[in-house]
N, C-alpha and C positions, 0 to 999 in steps of 0.2 A: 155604559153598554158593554160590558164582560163577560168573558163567559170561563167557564174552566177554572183557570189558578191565577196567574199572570194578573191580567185586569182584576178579578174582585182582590186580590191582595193588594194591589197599590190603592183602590177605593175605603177600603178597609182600615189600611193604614191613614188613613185621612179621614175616614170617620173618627177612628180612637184618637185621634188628635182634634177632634170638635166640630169637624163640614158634619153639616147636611147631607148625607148622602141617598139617590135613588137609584135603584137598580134596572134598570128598562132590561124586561125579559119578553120572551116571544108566548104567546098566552099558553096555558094547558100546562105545555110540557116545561115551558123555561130553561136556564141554564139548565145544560148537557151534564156540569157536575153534580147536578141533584140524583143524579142515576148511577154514578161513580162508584159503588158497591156492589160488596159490600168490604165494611160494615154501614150500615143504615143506624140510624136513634130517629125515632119515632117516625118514621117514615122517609127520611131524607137522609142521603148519602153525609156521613161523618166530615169528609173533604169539602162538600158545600156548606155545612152548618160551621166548622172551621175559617172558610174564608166570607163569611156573610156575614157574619154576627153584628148586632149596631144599625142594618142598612131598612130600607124602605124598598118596597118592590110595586112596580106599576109594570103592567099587561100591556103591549103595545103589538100590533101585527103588521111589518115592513112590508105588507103585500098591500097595504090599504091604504091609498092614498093621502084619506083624511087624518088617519094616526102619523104619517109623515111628516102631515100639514102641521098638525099638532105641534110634534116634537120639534118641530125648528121654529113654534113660538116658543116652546118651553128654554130649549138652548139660548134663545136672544137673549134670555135674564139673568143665564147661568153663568159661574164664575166658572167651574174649571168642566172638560168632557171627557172622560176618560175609556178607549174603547179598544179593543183587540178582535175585533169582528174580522172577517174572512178579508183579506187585502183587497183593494177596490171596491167593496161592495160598498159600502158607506158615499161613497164617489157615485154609484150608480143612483145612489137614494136621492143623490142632493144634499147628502149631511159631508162630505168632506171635509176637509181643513178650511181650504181655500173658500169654500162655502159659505161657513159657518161662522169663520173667522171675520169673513165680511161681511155679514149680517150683525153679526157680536165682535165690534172690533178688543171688548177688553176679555173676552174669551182666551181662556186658557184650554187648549184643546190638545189635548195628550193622545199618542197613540202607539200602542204595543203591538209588535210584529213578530215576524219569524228570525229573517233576515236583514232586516233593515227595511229604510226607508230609500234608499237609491239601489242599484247595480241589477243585474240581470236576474235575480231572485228574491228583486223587494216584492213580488207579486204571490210569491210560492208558499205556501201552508208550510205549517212544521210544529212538532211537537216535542217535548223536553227532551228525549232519544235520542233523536236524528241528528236535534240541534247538537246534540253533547258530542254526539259523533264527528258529527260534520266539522264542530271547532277545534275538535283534538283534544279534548277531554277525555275522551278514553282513552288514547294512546297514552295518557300518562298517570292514568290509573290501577290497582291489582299489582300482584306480584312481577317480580320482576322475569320468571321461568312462568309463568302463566299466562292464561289472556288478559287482553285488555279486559279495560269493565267501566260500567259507567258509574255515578254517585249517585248512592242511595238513593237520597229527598230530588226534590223539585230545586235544585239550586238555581237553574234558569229563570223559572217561574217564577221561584219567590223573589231572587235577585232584581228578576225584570221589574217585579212589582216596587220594589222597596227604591230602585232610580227613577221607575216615575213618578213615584208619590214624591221624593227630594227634587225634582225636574218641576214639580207641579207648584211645590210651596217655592220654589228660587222665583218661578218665572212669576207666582204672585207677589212677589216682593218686590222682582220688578216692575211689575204694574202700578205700585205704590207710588212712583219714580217718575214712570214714562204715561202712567194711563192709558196704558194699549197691553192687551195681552201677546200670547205667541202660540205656536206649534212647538209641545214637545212631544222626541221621538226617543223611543227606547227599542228594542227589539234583544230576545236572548241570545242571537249569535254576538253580539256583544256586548253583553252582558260578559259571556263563556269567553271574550278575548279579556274583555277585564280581569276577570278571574286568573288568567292566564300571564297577566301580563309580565311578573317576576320570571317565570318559564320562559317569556317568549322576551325580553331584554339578555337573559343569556344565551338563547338560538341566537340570535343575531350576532353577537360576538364568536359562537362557538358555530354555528354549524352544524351543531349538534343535536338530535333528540334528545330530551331527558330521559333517564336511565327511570327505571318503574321504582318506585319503594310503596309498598304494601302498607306498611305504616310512617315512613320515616320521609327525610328530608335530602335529596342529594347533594346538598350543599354545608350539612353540618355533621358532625360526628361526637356526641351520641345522643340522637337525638329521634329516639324509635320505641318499639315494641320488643319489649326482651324475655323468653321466655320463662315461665318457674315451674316447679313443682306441679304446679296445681292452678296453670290458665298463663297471662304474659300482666307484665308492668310495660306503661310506657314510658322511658326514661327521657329527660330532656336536660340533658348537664350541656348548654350550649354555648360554653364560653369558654378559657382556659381555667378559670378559678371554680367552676364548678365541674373539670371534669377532673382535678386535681382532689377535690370532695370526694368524687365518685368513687376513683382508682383505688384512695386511701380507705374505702366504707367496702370495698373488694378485698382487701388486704393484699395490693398489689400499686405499694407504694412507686416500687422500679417504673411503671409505665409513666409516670409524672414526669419522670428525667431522661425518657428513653427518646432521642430526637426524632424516632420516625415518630409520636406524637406531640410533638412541642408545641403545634400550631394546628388551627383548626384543619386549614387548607392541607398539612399534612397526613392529619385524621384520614380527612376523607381520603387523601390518595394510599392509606393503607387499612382502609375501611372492612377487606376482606381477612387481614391479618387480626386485627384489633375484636372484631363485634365479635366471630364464632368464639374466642376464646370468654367472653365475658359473659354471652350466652352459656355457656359450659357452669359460668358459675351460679350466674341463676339460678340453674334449674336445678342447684341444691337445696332449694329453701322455697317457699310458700309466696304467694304473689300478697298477702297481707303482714309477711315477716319484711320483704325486700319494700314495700311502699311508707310500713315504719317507720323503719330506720332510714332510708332516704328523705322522709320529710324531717324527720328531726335534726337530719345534718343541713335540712334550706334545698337541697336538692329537687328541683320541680320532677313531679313522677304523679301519675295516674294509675288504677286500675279501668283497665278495659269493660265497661259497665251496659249492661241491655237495661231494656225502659223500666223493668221491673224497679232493678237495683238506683235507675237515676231520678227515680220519683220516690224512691222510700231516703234519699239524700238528704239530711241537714239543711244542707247549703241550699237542695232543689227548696226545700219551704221556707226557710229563710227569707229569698230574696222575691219570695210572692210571688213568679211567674205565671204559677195557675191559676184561672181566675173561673169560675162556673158562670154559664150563661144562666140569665134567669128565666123563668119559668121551663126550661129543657134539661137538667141536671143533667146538664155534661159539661167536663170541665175542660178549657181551651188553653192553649197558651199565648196571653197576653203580651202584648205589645214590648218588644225588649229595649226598653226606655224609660227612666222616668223623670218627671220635673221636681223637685225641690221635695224629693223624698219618693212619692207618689207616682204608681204605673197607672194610668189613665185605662178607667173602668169597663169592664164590657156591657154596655147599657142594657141591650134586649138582644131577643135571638133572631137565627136570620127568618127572613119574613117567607112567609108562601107566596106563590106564584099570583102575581097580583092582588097584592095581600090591600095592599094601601094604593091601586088605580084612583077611587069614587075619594078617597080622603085629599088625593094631592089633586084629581082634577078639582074639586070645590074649593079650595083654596086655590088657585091660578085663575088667571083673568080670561082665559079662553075655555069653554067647555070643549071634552072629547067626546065626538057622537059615536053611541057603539063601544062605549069604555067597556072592555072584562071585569065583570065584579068577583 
């Protein structure tokens, strides 16, 4: 019961890993992501056809008693319930944890939030923004003379999604064990402290906010975005044996022996001395003359690349990431895993709005009076 990014990605991730999965949508209109555009492909928002692909969709309307009736026989048989619905409402329905749990003791019953599941704002809406806001992920994002900023994608969302679906398959394993399921909780504000948490182990000692790096690391030197000619490399010589590579591929042997860079921890305290001069050297030459000749000395280095340039990649076909929905020719990206060679298939595309009600009520052993066809 999902809606948006969060819940259909961690259901999602457990389809492509072999569950059953159904989507309980509210009839008509359904998840809110189907309207998510544009861009649209064939009618449906790109964002929904992305996190849907694989699933089954049954029509259900939480206003009507008998469809509520329904669904918590449907749940007493089910293995896992995965829902990110409005806090409390679920609770209001009768479907809660507590509920449903005791109805279906080996129920695994998953639930994604904003804020959590305790404190003064486990009741409060929130959406990938706020959330990003509210944990301090902006603050340590964007240049350092600039505003803050948030992260591009859905890291919340998709985050959220990817510890419940691992929260989902732990707590069946447990069941294996104990033969009782459990409640698990996820929510993106912590998710964004996990995220965070290298950052937030040195505020604790220091006191400190982290300082912004645009492209880079405040804790390593040289280990960033350096400009050229004609766009930037990003450079990661992260050790002292690779920035002894670097210096020497600079032709600025002397900084190898010069003690204010001996050590990493000294880098960064002369972080301001060191990078403008190296940037100077860059930008004598071409960001594919400087990524050459740094992979050929082992030196890790990237070109800063848009989707164009990272889907016409070798490496991006290579290693099969994209995979086409069938019958929708579009192509997704595939589940970033694979077993004994093989990334586990995108079976079908995602379903319309009550696509498969009459197929999953006829197979269950209670009919739904009033089903949406």
């Amino acid at each position: 019961m999902g809606q948006n990014i969060a819940g259909p990605y961690a259901s999602e991730i457990l389809s492509s890993l072999g569950a059953h999965v159904v989507k309980i949508e509210r009839p008509d209109t359904g998840d809110d992501a189907r309207g998510w555009g544009p861009p649209f492909w064939q009618g449906t928002a790109t964002t929904f056809q992305a996190m849907n692909h694989g699933k089954k969709s049954i029509a259900l309307d939480v206003k009507n008693p008998e469809h509520i009736l329904w669904l918590k026989h449907y749940l007493s048989e089910a293995d896992v319930f995965v829902q990110n619905m409005r806090p409390g409402l679920l609770d209001e329905l009768g479907l809660g944890s507590a509920q449903m749990c005791a109805l279906n003791p080996r129920l695994v019953y998953c639930s994604l939030t904003a804020f959590g599941h305790k404190g003064p704002k486990k009741l409060d809406p929130g959406y990938e923004p706020m959330i990003q806001a509210f944990a301090g992920l902006f603050s340590v994002n964007g240049d350092a003379n600039g505003p803050t900023s948030r992260v591009g994608m859905q890291v919340l969302d998709l985050g959220t999604g990817i510890w419940s679906a691992l929260g989902c398959i732990a707590a069946l394993f447990q069941r294996q064990q104990s033969g009782k399921g459990c409640v698990v909780d996820t929510s993106l504000f912590e998710t964004a402290m996990g995220w965070l948490q290298v950052m937030m182990a040195g505020y604790q000692v220091t006191q400190k906010q982290p300082t912004r790096h645009r492209s880079g690391n405040p804790n390593v030197v040289v280990f960033q975005a350096l400009p050229t000619s004609d766009g930037e490399v990003v450079v990661a010589a992260a050790n002292d044996r690779l920035f002894v590579k670097l210096v020497t591929a600079l032709g600025r042997e002397e900084w190898a022996l010069d003690p204010m860079y001996a050590s990493n921890a000294l880098r960064v305290k002369n972080k301001a001395t060191i990078i403008p001069e190296m940037e100077a050297i860059f930008r004598t030459q071409t960001t594919d003359h400087w990524n050459e000749l740094l992979e050929s000395l082992g030196i890790p280095c990237a070109p800063i690349h848009n989707f164009e340039q990272v889907m016409a990649q070798p490496q991006t076909h290579e290693i099969g990431i994209f995979q086409s929905i069938p019958d929708l020719d579009l192509k997704v990206v595939g589940l970033p895993v694979s077993f004994d060679g093989l990334r586990p298939p995108v079976v079908h595309r995602a379903p319309t709005v009550g696509e498969h009600t009459q197929e999953i009520c006829n197979n269950f052993s209670i009919q739904l009076d009033g089903a949406s066809k």
